[in-house]
C-alpha positions as CSV (number, residue, x, y, z in Angstrom):
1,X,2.3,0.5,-16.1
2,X,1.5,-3.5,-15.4
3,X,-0.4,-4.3,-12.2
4,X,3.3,-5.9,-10.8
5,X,4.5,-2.5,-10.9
6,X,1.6,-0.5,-9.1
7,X,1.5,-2.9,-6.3
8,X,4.6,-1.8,-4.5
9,X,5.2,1.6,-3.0
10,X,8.4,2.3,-4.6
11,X,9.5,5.3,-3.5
12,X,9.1,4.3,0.4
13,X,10.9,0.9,-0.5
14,X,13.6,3.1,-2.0
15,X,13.9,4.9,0.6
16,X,14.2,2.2,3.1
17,X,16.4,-0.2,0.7
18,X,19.1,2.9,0.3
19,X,18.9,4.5,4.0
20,X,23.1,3.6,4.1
21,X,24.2,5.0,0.6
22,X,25.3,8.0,2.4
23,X,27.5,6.4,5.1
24,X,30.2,5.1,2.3
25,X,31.1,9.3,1.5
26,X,34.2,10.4,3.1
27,X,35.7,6.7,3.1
28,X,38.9,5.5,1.1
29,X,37.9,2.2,-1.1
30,X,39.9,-1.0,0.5
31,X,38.6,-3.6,-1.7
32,X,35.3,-4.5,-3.9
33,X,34.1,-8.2,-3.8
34,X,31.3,-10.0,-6.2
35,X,28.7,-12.8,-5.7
36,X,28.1,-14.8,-8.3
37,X,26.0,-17.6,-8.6
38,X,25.9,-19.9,-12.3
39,X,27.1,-16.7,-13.9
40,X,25.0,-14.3,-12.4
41,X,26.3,-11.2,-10.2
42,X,23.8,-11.0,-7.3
43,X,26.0,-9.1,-4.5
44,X,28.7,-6.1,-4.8
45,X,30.9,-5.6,-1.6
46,X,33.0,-3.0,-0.6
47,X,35.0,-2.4,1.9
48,X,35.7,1.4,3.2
49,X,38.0,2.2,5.9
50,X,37.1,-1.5,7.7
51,X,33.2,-0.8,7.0
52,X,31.1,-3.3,4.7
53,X,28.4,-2.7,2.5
54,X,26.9,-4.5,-0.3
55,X,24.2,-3.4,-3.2
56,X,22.2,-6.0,-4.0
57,X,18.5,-6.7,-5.8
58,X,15.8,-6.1,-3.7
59,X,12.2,-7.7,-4.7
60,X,13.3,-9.5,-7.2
61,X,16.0,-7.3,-8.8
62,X,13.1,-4.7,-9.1
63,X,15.5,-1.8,-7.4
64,X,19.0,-2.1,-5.7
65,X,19.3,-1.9,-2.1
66,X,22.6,-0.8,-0.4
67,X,23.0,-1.7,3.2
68,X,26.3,-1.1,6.3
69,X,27.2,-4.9,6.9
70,X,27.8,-5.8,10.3
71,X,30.7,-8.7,8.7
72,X,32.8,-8.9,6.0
73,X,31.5,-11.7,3.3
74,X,34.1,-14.7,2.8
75,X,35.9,-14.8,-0.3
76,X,35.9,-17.8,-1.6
77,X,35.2,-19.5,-4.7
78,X,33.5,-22.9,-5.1
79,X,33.7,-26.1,-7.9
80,X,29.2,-25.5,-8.1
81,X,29.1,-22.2,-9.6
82,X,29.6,-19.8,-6.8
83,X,31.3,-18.0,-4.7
84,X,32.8,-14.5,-3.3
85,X,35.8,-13.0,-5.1
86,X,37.4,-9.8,-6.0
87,X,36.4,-7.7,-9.4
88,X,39.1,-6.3,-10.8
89,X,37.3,-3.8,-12.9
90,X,37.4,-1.4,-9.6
91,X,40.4,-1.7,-9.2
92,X,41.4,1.7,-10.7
93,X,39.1,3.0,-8.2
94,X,40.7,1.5,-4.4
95,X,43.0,3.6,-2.4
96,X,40.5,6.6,-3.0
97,X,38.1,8.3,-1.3
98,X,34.3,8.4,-2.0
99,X,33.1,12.0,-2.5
100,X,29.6,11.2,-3.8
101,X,27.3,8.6,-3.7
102,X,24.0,9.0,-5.8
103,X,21.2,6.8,-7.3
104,X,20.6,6.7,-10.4
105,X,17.9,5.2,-13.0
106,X,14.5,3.8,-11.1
107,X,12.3,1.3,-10.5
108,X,11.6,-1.2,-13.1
109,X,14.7,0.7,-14.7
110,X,18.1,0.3,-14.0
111,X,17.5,1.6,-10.7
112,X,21.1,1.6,-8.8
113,X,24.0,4.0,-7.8
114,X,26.9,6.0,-8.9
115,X,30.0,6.4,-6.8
116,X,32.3,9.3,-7.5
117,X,36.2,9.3,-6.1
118,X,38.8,11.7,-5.2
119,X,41.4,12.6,-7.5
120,X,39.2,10.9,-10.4
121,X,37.2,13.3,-12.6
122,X,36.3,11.1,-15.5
123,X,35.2,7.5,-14.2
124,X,33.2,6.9,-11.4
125,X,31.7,3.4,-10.3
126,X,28.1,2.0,-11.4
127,X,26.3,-0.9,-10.5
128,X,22.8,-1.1,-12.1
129,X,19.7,-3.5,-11.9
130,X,19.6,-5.6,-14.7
131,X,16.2,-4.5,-15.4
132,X,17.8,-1.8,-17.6
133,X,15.4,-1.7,-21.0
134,X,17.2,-4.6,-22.0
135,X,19.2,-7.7,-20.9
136,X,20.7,-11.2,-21.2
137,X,18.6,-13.6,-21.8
138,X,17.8,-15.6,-18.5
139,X,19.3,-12.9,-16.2
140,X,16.7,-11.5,-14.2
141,X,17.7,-11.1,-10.5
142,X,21.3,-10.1,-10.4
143,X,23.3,-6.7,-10.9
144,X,24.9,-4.9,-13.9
145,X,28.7,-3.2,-12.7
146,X,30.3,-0.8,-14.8
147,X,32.5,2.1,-15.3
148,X,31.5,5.3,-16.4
149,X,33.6,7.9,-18.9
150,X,33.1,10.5,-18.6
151,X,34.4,13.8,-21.4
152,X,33.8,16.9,-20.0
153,X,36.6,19.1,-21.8
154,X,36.5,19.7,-26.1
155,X,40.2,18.9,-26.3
156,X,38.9,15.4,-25.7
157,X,36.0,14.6,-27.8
């Protein structure tokens, strides 16, 4: 393990960075909302029951945090390479309510969270440090989103 690694107390930071991850169970998804800046993802918002929170790198994309907003973000999208604006790849996931809400991976590796939703047993939502084992050339400080499938019966495989 490199000195960069040793020098923060993760699991405190964690801890702190992730205190609100709880407070999104038992709300119904309204809408989910990326920053991006020059390609990168840096920001994922959603929007539960009127409430806002948004996952985001924390020291340097090391971990995710998740944090209650107290303000919506502005959609908008801008001619330089940024802006706020909806990601359709949750869609199949609004108009349902959050049941769980875990962490998953760790520090240094694809630390981040797993959101699992009413009425859907197979998918849940992930969003993921980059820091994963691998990734993209020049992407070091932004977020990985995803969907996960999952098979849980034989008749399916």
């Amino acid at each position: 393990m490199s000195d960069e690694m040793t020098s923060y107390n993760y699991p405190e930071i964690i801890k702190r960075k992730t205190a609100d991850l709880s407070k999104i169970v038992g709300l119904k998804l309204e809408k989910a909302l990326v920053n991006y800046v020059s390609d990168e993802i840096n920001v994922l918002y959603l929007k539960a029951e009127d409430r806002w929170f948004s996952a985001q790198p924390e020291i340097g994309g090391e971990i995710l945090g998740f944090h209650e907003r107290e303000s919506a973000p502005q959609e908008e999208q801008t001619s330089e390479g940024t802006g706020v604006v909806r990601i359709s790849l949750f869609n199949p996931f609004i108009g349902n309510r959050v049941v769980s809400a875990r962490q998953i991976g760790e520090a240094w590796n694809g630390h981040g969270f797993e959101l699992s939703f009413s009425g859907i047993m197979d998918q849940t939502l992930l969003v993921q440090s980059i820091h994963a084992g691998s990734e993209p050339d020049n992407f070091s400080d932004c977020l990985r989103l995803g969907i996960g499938n999952y098979v849980h019966s034989a008749d399916r495989i």
